[in-house]
N, CA, C and O atoms as a CHARMM CRD file, in Angstrom:
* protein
*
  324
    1    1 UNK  N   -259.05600 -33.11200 -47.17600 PROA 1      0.00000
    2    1 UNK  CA  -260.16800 -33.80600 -46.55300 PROA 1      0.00000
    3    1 UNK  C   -259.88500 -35.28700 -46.52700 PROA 1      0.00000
    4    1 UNK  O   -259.08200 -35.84700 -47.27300 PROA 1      0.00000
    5    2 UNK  N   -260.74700 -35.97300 -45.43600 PROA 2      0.00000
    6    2 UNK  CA  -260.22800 -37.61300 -45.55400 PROA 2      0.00000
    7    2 UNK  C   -261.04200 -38.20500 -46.14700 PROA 2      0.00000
    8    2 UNK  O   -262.18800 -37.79600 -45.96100 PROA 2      0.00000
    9    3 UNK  N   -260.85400 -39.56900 -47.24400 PROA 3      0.00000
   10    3 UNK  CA  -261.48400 -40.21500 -47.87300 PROA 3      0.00000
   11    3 UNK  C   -263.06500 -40.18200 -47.74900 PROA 3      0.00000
   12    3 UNK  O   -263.77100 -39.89600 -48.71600 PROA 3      0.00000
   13    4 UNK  N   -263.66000 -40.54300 -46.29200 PROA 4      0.00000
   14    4 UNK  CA  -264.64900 -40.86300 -45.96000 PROA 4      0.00000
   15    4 UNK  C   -265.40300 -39.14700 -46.17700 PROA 4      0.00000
   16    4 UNK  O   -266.60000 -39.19700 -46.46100 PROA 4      0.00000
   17    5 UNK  N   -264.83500 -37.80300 -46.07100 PROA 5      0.00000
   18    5 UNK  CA  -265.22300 -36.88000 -46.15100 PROA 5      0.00000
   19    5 UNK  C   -265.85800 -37.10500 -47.90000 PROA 5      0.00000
   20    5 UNK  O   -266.96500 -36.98200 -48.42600 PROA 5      0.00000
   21    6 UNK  N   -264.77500 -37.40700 -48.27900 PROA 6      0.00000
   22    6 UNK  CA  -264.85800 -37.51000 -50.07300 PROA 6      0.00000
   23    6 UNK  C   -266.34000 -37.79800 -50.73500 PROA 6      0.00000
   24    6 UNK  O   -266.99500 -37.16000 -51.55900 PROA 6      0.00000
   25    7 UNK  N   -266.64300 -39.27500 -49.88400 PROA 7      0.00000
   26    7 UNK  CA  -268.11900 -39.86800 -50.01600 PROA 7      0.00000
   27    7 UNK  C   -269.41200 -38.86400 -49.48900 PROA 7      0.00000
   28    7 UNK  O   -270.60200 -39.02800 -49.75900 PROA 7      0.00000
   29    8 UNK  N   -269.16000 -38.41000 -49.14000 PROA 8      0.00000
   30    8 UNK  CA  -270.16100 -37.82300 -48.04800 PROA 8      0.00000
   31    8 UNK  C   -270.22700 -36.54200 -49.68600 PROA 8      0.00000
   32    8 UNK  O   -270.97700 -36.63800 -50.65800 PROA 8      0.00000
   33    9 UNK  N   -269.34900 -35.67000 -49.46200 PROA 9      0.00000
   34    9 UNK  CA  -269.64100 -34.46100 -50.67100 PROA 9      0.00000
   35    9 UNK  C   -268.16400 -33.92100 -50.90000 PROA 9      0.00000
   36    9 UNK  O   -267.21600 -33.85700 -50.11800 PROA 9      0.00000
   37   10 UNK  N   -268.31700 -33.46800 -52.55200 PROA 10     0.00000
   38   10 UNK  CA  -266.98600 -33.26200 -52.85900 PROA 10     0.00000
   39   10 UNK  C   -267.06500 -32.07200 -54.23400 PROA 10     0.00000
   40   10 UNK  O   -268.11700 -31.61800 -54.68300 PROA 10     0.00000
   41   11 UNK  N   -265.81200 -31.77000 -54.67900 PROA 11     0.00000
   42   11 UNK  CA  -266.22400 -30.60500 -55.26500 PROA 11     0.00000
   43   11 UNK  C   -265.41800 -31.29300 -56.82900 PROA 11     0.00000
   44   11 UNK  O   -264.26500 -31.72300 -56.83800 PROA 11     0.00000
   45   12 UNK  N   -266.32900 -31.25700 -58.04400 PROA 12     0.00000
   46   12 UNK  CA  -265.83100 -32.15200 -59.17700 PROA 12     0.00000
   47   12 UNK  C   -264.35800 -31.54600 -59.92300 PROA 12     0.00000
   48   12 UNK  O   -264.22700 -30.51800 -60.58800 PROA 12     0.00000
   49   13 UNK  N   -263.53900 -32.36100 -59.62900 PROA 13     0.00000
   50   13 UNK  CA  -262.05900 -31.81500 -60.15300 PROA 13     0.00000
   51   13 UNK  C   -261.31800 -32.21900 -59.35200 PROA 13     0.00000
   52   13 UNK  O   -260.32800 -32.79000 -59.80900 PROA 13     0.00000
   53   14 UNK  N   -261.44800 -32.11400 -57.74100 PROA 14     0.00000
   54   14 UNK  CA  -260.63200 -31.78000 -57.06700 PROA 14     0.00000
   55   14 UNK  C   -259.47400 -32.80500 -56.50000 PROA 14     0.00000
   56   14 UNK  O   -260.00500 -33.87700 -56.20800 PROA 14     0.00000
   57   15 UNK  N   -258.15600 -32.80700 -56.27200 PROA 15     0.00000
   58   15 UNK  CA  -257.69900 -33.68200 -55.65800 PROA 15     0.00000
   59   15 UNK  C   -257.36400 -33.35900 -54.45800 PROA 15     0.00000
   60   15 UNK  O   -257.02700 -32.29200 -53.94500 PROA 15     0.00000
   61   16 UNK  N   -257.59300 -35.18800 -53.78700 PROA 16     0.00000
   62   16 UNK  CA  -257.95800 -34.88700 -52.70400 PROA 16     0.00000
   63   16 UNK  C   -256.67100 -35.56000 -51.95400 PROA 16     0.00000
   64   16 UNK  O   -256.04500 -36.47000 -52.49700 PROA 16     0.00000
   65   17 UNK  N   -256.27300 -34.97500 -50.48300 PROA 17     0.00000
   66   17 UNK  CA  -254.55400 -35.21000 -49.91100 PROA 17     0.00000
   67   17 UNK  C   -255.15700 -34.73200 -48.43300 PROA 17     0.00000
   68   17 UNK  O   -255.24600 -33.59200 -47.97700 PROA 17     0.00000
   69   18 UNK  N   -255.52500 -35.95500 -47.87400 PROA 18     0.00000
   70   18 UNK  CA  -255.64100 -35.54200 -46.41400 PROA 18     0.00000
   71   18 UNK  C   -254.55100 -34.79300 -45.74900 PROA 18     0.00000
   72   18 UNK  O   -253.34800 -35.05700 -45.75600 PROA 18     0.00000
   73   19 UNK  N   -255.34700 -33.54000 -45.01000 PROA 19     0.00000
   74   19 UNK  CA  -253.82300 -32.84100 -44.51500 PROA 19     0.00000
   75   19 UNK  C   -252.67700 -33.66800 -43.73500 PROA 19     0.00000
   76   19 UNK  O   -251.49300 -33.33700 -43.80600 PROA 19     0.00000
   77   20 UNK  N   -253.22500 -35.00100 -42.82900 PROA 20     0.00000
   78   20 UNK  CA  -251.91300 -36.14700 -42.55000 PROA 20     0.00000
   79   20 UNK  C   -251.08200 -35.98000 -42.96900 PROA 20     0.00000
   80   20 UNK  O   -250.01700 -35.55700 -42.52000 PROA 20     0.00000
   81   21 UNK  N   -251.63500 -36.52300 -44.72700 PROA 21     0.00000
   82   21 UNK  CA  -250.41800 -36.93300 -45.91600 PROA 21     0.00000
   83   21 UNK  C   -249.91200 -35.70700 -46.58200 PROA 21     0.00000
   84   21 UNK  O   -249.30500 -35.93900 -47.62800 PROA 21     0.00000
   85   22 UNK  N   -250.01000 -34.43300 -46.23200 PROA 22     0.00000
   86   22 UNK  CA  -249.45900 -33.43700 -47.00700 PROA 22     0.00000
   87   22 UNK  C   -248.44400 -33.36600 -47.24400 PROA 22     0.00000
   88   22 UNK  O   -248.05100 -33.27800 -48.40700 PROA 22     0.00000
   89   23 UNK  N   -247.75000 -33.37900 -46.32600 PROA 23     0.00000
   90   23 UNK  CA  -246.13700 -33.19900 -46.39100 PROA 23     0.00000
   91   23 UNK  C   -245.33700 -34.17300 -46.98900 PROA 23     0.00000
   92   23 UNK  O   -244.11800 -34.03000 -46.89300 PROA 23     0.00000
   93   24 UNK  N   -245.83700 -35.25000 -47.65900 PROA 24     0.00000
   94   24 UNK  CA  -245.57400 -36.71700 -48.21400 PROA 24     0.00000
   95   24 UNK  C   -245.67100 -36.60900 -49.84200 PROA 24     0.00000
   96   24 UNK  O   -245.04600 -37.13200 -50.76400 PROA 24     0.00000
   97   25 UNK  N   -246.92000 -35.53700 -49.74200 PROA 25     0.00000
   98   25 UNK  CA  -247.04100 -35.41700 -51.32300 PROA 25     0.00000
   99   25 UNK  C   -247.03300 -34.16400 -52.02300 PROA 25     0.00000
  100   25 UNK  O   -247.30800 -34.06900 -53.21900 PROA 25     0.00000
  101   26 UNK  N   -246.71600 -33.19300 -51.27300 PROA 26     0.00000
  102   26 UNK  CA  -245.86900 -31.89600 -51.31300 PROA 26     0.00000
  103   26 UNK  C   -244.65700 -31.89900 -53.20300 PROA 26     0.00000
  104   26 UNK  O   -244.50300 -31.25800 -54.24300 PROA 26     0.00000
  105   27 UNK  N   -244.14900 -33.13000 -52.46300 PROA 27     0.00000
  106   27 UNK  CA  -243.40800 -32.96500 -53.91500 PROA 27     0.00000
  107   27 UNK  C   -244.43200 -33.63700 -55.71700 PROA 27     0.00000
  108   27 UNK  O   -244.24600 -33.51100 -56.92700 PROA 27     0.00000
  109   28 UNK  N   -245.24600 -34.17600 -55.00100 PROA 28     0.00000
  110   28 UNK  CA  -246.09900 -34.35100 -56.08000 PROA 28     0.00000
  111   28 UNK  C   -246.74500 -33.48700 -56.85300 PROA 28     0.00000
  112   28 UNK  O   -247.23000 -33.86200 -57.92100 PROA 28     0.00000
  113   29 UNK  N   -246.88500 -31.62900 -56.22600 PROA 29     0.00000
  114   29 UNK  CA  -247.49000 -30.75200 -56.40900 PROA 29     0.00000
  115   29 UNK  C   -246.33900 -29.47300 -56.74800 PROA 29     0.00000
  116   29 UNK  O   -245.31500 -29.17200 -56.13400 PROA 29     0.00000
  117   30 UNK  N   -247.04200 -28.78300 -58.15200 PROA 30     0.00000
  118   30 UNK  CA  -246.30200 -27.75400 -58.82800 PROA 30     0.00000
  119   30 UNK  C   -246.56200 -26.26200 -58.01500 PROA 30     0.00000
  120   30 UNK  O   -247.61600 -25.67900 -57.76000 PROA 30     0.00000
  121   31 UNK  N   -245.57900 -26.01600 -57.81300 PROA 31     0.00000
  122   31 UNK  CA  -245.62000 -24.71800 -57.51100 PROA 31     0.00000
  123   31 UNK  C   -245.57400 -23.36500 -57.96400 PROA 31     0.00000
  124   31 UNK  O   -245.58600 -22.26900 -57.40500 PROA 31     0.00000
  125   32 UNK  N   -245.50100 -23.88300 -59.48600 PROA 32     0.00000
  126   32 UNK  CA  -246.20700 -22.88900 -60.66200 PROA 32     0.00000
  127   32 UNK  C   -247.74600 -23.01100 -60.79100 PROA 32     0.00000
  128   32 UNK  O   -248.19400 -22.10500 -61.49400 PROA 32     0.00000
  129   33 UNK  N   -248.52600 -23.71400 -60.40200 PROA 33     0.00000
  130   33 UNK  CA  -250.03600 -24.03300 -60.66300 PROA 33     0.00000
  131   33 UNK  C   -250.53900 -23.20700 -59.22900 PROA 33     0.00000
  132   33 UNK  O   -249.87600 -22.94300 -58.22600 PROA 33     0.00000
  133   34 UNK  N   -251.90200 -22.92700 -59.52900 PROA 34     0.00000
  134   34 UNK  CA  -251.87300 -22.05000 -58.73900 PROA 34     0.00000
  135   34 UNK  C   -252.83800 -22.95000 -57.90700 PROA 34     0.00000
  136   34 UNK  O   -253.73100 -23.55600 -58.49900 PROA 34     0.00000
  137   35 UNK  N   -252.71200 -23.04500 -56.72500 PROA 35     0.00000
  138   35 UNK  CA  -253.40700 -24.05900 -55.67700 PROA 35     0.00000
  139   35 UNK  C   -254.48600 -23.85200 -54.67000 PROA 35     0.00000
  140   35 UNK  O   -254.06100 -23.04600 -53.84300 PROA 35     0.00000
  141   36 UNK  N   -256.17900 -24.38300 -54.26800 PROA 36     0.00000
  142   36 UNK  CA  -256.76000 -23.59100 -53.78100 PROA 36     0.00000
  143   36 UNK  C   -257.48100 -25.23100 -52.86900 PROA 36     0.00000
  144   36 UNK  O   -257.90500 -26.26300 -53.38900 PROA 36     0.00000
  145   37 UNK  N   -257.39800 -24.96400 -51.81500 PROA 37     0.00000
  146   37 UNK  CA  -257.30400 -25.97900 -50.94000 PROA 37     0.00000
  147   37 UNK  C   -258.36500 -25.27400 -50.15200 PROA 37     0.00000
  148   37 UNK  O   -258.57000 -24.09500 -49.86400 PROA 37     0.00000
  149   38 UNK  N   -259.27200 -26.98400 -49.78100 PROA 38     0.00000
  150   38 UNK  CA  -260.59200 -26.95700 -49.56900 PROA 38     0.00000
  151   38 UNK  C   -260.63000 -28.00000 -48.21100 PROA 38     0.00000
  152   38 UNK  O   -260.12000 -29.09300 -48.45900 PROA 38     0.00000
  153   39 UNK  N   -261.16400 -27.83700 -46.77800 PROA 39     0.00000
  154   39 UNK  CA  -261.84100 -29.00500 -45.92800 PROA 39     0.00000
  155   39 UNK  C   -263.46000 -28.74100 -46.05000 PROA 39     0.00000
  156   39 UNK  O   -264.27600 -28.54700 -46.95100 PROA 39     0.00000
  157   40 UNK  N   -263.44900 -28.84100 -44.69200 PROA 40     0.00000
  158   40 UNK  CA  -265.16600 -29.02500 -44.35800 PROA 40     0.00000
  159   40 UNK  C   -265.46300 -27.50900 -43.57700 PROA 40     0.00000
  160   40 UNK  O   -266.61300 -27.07800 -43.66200 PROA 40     0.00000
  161   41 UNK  N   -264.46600 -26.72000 -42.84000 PROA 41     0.00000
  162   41 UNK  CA  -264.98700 -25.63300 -42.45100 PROA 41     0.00000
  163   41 UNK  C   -264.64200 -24.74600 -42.73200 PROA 41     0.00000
  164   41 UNK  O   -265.24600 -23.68000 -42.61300 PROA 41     0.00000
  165   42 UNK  N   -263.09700 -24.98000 -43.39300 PROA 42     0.00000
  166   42 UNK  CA  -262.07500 -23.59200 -43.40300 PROA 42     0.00000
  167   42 UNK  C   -260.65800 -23.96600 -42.51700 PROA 42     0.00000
  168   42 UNK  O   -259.54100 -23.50000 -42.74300 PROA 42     0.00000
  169   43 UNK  N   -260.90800 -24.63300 -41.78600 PROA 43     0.00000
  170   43 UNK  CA  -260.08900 -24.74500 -40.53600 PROA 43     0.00000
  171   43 UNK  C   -258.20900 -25.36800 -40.95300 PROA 43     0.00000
  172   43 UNK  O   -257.08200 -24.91900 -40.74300 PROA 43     0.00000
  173   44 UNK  N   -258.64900 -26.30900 -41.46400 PROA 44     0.00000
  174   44 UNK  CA  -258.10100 -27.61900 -41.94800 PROA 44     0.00000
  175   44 UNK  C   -256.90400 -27.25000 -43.09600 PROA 44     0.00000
  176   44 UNK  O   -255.71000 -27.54900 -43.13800 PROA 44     0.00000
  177   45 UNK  N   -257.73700 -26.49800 -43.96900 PROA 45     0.00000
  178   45 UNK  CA  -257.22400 -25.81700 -45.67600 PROA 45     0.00000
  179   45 UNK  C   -256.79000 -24.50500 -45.02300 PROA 45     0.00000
  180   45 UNK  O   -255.86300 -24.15700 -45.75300 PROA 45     0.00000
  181   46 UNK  N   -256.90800 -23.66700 -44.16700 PROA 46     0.00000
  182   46 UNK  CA  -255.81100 -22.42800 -43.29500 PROA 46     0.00000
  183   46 UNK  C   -254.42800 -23.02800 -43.20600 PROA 46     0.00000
  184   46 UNK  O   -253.42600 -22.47200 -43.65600 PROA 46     0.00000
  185   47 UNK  N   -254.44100 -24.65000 -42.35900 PROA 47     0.00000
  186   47 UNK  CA  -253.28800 -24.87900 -41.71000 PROA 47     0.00000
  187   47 UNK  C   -252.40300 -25.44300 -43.09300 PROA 47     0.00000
  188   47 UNK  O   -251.17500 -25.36000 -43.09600 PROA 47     0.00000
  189   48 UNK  N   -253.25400 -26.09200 -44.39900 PROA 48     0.00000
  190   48 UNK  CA  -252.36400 -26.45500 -45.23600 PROA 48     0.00000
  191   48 UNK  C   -251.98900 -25.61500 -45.99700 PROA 48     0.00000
  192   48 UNK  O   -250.90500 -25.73300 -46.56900 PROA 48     0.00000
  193   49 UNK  N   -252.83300 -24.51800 -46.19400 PROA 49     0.00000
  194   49 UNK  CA  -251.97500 -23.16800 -46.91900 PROA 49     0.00000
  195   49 UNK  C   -250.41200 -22.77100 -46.30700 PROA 49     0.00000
  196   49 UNK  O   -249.47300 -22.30900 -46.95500 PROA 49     0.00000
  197   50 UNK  N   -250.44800 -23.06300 -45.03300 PROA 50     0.00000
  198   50 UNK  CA  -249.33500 -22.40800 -44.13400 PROA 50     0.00000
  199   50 UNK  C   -248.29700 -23.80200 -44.18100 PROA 50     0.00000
  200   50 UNK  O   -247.13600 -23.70600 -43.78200 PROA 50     0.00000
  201   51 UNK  N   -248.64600 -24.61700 -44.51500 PROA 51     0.00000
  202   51 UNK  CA  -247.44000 -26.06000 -44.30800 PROA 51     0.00000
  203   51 UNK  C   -247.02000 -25.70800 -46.51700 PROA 51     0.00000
  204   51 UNK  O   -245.89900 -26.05400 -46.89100 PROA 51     0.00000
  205   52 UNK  N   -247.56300 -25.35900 -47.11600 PROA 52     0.00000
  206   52 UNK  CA  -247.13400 -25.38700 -48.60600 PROA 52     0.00000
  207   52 UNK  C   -247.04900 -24.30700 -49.05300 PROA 52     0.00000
  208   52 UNK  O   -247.28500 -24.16000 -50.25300 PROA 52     0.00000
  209   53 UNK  N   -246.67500 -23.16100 -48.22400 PROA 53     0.00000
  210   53 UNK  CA  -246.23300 -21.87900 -48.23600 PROA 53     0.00000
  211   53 UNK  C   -244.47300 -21.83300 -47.19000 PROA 53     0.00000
  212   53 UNK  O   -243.58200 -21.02700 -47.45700 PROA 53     0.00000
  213   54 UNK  N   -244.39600 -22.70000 -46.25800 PROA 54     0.00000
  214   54 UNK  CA  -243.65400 -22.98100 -45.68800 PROA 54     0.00000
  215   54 UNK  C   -242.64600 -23.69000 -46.51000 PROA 54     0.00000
  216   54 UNK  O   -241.42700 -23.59800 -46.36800 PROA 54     0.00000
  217   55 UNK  N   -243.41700 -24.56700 -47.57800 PROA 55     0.00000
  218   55 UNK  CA  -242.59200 -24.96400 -48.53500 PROA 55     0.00000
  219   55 UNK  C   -242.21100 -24.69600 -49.67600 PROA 55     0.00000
  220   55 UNK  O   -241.58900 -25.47400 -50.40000 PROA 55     0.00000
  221   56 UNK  N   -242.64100 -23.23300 -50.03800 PROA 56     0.00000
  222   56 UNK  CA  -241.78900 -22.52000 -51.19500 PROA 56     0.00000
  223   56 UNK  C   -243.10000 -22.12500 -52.20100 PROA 56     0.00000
  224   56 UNK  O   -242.89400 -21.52700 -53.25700 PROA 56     0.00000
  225   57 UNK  N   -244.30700 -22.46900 -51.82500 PROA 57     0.00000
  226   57 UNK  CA  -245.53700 -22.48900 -52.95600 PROA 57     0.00000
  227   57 UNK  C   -245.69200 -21.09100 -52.33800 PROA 57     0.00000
  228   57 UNK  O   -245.42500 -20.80600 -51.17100 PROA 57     0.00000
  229   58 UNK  N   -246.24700 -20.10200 -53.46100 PROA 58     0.00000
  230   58 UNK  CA  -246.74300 -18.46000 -53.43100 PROA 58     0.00000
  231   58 UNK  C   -248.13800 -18.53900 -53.48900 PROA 58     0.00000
  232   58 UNK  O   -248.98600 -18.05000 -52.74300 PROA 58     0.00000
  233   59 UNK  N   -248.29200 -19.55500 -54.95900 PROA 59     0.00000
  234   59 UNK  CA  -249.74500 -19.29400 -55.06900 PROA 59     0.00000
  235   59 UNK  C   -250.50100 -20.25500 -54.69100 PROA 59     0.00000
  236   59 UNK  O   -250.99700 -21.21100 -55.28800 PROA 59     0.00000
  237   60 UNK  N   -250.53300 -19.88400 -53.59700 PROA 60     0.00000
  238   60 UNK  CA  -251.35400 -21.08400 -53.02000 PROA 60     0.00000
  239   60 UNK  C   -252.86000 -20.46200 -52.43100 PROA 60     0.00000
  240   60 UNK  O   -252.78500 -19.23600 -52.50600 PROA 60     0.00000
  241   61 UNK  N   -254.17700 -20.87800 -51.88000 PROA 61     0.00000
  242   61 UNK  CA  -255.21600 -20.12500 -50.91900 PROA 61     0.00000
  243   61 UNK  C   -255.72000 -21.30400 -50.22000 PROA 61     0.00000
  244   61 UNK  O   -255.26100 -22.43000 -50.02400 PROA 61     0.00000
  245   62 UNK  N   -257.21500 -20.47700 -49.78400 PROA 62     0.00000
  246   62 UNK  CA  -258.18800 -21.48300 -49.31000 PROA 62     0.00000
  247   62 UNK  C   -259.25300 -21.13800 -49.58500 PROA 62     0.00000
  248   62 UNK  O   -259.33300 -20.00700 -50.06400 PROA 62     0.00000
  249   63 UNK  N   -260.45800 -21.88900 -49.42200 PROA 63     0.00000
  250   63 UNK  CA  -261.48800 -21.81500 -49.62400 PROA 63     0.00000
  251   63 UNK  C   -262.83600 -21.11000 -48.20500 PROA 63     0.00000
  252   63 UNK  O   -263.84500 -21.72700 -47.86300 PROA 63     0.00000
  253   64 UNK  N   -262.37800 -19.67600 -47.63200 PROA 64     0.00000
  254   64 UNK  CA  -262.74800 -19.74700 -46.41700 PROA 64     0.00000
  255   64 UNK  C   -263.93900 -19.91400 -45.72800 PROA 64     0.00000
  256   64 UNK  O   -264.75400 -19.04800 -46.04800 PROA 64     0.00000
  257   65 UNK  N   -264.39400 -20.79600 -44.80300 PROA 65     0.00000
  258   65 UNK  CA  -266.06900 -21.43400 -45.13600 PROA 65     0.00000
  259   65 UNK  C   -265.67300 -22.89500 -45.55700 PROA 65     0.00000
  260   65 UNK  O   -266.63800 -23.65800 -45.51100 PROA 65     0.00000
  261   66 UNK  N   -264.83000 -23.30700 -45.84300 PROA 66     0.00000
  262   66 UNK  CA  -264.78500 -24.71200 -46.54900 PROA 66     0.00000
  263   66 UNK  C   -265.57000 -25.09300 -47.57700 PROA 66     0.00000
  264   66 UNK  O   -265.67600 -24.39400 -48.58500 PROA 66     0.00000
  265   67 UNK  N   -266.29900 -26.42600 -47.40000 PROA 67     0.00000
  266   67 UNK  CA  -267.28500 -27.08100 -47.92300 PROA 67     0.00000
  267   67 UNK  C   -268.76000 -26.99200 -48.04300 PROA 67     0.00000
  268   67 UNK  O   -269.63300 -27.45000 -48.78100 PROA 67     0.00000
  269   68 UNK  N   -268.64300 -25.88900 -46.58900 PROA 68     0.00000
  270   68 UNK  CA  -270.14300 -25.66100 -46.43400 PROA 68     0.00000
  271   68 UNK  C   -270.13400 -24.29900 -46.68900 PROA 68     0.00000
  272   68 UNK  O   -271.12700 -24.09000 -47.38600 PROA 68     0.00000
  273   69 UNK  N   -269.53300 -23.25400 -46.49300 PROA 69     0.00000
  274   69 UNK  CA  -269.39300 -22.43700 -47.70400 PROA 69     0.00000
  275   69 UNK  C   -269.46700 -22.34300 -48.94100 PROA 69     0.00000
  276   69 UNK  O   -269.81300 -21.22700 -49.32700 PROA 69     0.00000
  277   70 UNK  N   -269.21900 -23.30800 -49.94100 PROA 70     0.00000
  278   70 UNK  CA  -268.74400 -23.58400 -51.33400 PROA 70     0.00000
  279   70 UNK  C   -270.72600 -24.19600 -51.46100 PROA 70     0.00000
  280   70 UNK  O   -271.51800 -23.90300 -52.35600 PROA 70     0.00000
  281   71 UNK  N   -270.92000 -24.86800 -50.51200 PROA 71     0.00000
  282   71 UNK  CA  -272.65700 -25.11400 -51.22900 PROA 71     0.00000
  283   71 UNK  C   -273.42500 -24.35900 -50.61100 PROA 71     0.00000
  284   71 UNK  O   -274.60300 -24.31800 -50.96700 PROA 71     0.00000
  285   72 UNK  N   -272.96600 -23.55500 -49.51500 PROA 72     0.00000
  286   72 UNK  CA  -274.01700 -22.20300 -49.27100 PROA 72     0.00000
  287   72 UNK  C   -274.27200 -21.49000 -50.54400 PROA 72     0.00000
  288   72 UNK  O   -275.37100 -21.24800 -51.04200 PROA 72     0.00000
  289   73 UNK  N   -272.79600 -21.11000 -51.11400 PROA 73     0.00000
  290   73 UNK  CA  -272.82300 -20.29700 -52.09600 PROA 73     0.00000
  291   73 UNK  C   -272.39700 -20.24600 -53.33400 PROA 73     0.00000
  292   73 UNK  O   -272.35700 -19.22800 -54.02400 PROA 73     0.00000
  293   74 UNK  N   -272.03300 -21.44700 -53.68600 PROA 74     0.00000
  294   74 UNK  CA  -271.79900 -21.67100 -55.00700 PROA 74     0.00000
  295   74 UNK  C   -272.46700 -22.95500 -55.46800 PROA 74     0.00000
  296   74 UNK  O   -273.22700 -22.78400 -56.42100 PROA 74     0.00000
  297   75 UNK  N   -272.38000 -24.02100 -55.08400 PROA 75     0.00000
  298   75 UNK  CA  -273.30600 -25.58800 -55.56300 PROA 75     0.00000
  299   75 UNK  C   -274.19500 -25.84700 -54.64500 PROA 75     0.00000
  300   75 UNK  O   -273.74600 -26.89100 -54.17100 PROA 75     0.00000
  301   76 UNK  N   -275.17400 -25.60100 -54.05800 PROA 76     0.00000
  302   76 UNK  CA  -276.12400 -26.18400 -52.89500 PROA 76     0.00000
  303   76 UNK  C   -276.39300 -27.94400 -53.37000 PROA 76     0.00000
  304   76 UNK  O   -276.55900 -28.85500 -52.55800 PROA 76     0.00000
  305   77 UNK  N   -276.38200 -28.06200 -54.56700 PROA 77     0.00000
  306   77 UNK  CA  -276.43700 -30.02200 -54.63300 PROA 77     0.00000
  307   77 UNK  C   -274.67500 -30.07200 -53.88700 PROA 77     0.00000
  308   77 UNK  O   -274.38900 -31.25700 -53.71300 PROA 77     0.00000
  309   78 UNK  N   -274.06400 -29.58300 -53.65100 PROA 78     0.00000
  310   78 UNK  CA  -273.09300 -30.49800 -52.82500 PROA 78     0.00000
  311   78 UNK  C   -273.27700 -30.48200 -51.11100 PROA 78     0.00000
  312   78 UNK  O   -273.22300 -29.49400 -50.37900 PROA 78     0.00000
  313   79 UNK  N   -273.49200 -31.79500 -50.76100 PROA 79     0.00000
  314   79 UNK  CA  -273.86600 -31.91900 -49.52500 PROA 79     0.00000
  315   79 UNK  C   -273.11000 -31.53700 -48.32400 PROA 79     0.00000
  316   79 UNK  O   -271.88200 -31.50400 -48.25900 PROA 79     0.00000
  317   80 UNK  N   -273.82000 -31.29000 -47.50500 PROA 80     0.00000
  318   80 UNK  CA  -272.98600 -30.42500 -46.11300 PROA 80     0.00000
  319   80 UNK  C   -273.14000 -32.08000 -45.18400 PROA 80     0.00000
  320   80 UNK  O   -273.62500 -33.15000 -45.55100 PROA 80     0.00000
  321   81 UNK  N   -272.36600 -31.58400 -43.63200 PROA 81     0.00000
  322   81 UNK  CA  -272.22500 -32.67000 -43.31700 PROA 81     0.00000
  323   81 UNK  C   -271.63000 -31.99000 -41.68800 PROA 81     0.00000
  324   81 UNK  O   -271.27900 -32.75600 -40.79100 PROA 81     0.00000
């Protein structure tokens, strides 16, 4: 998600790597940890599962629904947008 998404609503823990910069910070990220990548609809966190699976990560997912999924049904205090 991009910064300005961040402000708006966010999920506590998470780090955040606009899909832009993925491929930049790819090596910053273990590919023994198991990885679960989040945008705003679903859309966004599909295409980065497939760019860090492309790069050797197994356990990787997404969150499908995104953000507004995740406070439909798991935190409703995190804001939709």
């Amino acid at each position: 998600r991009e910064p300005y998404e961040v402000q708006i609503a966010s999920i506590a823990g998470a780090r955040v790597i606009p899909l832009g910069t993925l491929g930049a910070e790819i090596g910053s990220l273990s590919a023994a940890r198991e990885i679960v990548v989040f945008c705003r609809s679903g859309v966004r966190s599909a295409n980065a599962v497939r760019q860090l699976q492309a790069a050797g990560f197994s356990r990787v997912s997404h969150v499908a629904g995104g953000i507004l999924r995740w406070s439909a049904e798991v935190d409703p205090r995190v804001a939709t947008y």
